[in-house]
C-alpha positions in Angstrom: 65.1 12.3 47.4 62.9 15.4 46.7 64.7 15.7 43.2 63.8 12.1 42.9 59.7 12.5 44.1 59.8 15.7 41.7 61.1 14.0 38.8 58.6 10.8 39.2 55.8 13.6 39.7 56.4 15.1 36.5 56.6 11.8 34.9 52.9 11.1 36.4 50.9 14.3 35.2 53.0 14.1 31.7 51.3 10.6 31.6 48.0 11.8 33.2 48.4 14.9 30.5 48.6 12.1 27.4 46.0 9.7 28.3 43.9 12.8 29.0 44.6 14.0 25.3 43.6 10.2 24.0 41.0 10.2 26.0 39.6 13.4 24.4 40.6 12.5 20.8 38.6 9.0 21.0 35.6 11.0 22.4 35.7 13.0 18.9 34.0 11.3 16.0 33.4 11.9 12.3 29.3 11.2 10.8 30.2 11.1 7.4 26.2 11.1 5.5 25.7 9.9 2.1 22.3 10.2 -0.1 21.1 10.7 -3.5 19.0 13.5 -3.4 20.0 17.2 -4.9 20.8 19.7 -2.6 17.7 21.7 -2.8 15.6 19.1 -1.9 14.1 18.7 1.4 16.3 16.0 2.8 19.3 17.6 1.9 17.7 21.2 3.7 16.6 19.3 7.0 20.2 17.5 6.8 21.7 20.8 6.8 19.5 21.6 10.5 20.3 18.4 12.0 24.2 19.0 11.3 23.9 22.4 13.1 22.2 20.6 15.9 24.0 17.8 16.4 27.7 19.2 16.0 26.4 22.3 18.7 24.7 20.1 20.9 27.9 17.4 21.1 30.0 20.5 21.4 31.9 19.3 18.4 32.4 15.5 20.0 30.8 14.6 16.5 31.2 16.4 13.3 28.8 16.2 10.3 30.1 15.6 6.8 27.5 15.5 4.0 27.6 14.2 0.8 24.5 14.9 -1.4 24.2 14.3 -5.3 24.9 10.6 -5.0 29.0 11.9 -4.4 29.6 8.7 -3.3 27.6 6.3 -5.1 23.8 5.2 -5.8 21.5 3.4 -3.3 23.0 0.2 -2.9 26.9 1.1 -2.7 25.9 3.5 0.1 24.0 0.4 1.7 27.6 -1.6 1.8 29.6 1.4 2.5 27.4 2.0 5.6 27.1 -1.9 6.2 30.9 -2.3 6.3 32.0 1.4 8.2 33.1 2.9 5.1 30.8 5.4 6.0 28.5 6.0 9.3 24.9 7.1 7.4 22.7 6.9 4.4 19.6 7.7 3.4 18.8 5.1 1.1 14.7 4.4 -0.5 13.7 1.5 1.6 13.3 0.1 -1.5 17.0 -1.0 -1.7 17.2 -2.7 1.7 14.5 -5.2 0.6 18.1 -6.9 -0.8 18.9 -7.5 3.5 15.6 -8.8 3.4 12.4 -8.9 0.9 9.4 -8.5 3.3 10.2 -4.7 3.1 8.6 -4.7 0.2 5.6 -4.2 1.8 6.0 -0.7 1.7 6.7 -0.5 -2.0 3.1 -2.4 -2.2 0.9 0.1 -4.6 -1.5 2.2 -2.8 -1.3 0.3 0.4 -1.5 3.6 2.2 -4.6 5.8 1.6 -2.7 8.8 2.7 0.6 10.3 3.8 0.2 11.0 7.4 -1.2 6.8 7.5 2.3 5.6 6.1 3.8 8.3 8.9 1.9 6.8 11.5 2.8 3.1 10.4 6.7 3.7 10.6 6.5 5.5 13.7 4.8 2.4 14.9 4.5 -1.0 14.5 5.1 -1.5 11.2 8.8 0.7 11.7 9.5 -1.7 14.9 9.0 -5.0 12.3 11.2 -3.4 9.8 13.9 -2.6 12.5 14.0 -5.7 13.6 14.7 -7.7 10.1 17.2 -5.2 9.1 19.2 -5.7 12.7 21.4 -8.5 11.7 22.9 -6.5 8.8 26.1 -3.8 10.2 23.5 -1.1 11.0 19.8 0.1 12.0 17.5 2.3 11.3 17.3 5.5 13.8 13.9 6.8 11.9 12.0 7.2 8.6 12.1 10.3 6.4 9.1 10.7 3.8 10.8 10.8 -0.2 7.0 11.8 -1.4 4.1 10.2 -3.3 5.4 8.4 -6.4 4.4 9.6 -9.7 5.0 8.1 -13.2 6.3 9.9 -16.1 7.2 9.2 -19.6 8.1 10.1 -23.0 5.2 8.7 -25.4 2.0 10.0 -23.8 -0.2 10.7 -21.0 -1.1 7.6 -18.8 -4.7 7.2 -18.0 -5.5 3.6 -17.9 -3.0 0.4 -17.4 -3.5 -0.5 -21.1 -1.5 3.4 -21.9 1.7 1.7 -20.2 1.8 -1.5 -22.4 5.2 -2.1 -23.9 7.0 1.4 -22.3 10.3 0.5 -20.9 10.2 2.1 -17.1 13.2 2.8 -15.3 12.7 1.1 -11.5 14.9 0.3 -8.2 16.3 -2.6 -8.0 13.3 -3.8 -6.0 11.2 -6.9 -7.1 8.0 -5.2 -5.7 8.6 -2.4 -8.2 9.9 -5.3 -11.1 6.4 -6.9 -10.5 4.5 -4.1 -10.0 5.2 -2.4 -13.7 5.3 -5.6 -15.1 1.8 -6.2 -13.8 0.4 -2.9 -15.4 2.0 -3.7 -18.8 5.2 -2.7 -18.4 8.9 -3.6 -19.2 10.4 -2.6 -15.7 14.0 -2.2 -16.0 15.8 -1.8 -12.7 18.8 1.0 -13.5 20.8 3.1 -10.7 19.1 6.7 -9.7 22.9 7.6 -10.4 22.1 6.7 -13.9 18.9 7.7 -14.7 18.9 10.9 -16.2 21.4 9.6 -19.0 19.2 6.8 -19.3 16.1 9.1 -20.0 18.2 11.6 -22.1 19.7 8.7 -24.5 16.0 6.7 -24.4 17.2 3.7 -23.0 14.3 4.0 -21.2 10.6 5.5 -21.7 9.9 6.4 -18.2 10.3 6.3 -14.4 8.9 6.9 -11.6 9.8 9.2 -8.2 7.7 11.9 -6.1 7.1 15.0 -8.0 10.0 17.4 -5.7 12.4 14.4 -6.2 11.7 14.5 -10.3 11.8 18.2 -10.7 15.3 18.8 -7.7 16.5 16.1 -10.5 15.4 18.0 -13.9 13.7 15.2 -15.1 11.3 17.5 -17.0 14.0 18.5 -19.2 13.9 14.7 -20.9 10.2 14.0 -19.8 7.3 15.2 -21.1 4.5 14.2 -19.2 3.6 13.3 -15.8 0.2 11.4 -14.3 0.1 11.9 -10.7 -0.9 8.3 -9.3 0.4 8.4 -6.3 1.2 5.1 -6.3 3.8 4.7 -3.1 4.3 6.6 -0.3 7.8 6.4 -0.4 10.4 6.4 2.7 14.1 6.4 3.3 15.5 4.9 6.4 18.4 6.5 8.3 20.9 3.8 8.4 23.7 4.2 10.7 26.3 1.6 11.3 25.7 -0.6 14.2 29.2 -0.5 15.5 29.8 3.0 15.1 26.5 3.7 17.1 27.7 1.6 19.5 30.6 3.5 19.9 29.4 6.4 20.8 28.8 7.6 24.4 25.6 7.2 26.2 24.9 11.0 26.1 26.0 11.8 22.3 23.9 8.5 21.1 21.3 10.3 22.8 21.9 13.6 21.0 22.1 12.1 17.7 18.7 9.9 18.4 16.6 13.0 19.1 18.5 15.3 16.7 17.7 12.4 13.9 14.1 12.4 15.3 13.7 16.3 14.9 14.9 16.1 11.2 12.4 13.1 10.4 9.9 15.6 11.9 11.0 18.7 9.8 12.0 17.1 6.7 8.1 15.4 6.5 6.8 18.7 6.9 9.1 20.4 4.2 8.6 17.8 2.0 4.8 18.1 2.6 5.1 21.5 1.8 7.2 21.5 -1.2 5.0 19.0 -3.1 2.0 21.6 -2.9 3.7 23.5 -5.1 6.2 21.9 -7.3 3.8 20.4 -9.9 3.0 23.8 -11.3 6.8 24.5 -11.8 7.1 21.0 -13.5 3.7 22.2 -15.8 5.9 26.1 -16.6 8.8 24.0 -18.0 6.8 22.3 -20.3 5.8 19.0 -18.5 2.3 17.7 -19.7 0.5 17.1 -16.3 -2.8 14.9 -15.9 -4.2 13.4 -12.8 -6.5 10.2 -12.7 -9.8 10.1 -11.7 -11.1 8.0 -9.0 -12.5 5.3 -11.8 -9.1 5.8 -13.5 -7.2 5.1 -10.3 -9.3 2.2 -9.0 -8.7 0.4 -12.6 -4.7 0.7 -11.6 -5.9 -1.0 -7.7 -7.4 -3.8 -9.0 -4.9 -4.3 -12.1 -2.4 -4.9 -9.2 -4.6 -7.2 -7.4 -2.8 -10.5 -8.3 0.5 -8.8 -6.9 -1.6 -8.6 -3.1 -2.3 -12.7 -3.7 1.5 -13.1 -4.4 3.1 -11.5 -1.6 0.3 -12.3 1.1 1.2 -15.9 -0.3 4.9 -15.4 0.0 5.1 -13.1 3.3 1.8 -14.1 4.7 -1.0 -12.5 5.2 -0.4 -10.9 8.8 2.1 -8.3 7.7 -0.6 -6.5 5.3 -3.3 -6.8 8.0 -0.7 -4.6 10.0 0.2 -2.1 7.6 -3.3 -1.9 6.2 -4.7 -0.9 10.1 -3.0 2.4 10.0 -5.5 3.3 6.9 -8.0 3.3 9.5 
């Protein structure tokens, strides 16, 4: 009988042993991070942070795997692979998610924010809770906002200083019909064309120009088959952190909690970096040759009310109580 309760014993804590050792291994989870930016570049730097954070602070319940340089794919493939689990992050331009649903557009709208720190305050807020809530429905959310810089335009003819000096240049955009009309609007002939694809695109001239922050166009080496550069500022420019809904989901109450306020800290210090970087990065862009002008405020207010017919357009289209709400953050 002893033999018998031994025996039966063993049998329980060799079970209790195993489901412990499942139990454990489900707990353990890989974030696997796709974006397009170069590795120097802010994003990348602050991802780096948030990877030291998050796999410390989970006590290596989830481990970070980052793949920068568009490794696996532009903007929109990293959209689906996110969307269907491929993998569990992206940082895609908001620009591309307008495909789960066009009133995103609104923040690719030109110069709908009068500064950086308004656009900050609108994503953080209001404006961040709308978006959230048309993207839900899609395989994944949005846990915060990380700034990509003020889009400039650049080119291959000659310095832009009026709508009219864009007439007829072919200009490389997302594939975002904000950004179709907009260059369209000014004179253009917008041609949407992958990020992954761009720099061939400039180096062979299959198109004139294009259009990304300044930090974003020189981490790139854009100035090597660009020669000038007019700093417009035309869009604040953001990239949401899309995580897949069901992997989210899976997580523990405490770890979705870690990875929430470790993906808040790096929205925090990648704005700041990014901030930072762009103080400086246009005089590196002007000491490898790039022709640099800036507009002045009659210059830049003939581009605002070129674009005028786009504001009729979309308030017609998206009505008008979405712009009132981005617009009140300018105040």
């Amino acid at each position: 009988m002893k033999k018998l309760f031994a025996l039966s014993l063993a049998l329980v804590m060799a079970l209790s042993l195993g489901f412990s050792a499942e139990a454990k291994a489900a707990e353990s989870t890989t974030l696997k991070i796709g974006h397009v930016e170069a590795e120097d570049r802010s994003v990348h730097r602050a991802l780096l942070h948030m990877k030291e954070k998050l796999e410390a602070q989970t006590e290596g319940r989830i481990s970070v795997e980052i793949y920068p340089n568009a490794e696996l794919g532009g903007d929109e493939e990293l959209c689906e692979s996110v969307a269907m689990g491929i993998i569990q992050m992206a940082l895609p331009s908001t620009s591309v998610i307008t495909a789960y649903n066009e009133r995103i557009g609104i923040l690719d709208m030109p110069y709908l924010f009068t500064s950086a720190q308004a656009a900050f305050n609108a994503l953080d807020g209001a404006l961040g809770d709308q978006i959230d809530e048309w993207i839900k429905d899609s395989g994944f959310v949005s846990l915060g906002y990380i700034y990509n810089g003020p889009r400039s335009t650049t080119n291959n003819k000659h310095p832009l200083y009026t709508p009219d000096d864009l007439a007829g240049l072919k200009m490389r955009v997302m594939n975002s019909p904000v950004f179709i009309t907009m260059y369209n609007t000014l004179g253009a002939n917008a041609t949407p064309m992958s990020f992954s694809e761009l720099y061939t695109g400039l180096q062979q001239n299959v198109v004139d120009g294009q259009e990304n922050p300044p930090t974003l166009i020189y981490a790139s080496g854009f100035q090597q088959v660009q020669k000038y550069l007019t700093m417009d500022a035309h869009v604040h420019n953001f990239l949401p952190i899309l995580t897949n809904q069901e992997w989210l989901e899976s997580l523990s109450e405490e770890d979705r909690a870690i990875l929430e306020q470790c993906c808040a800290e790096f929205v925090t210090e990648q704005r700041e970096t990014e901030l930072a970087d762009n103080e400086d990065i246009v005089s590196k862009l002007e000491a490898e040759g790039m022709e640099v002008n800036y507009l002045t405020d009659e210059q830049y207010q003939a581009f605002v009310d070129k674009v005028q017919p786009m504001y009729d357009q979309y308030k017609a289209e998206w009505g008008e109580e979405i712009f009132e709400l981005a617009e009140s953050f300018n105040e």
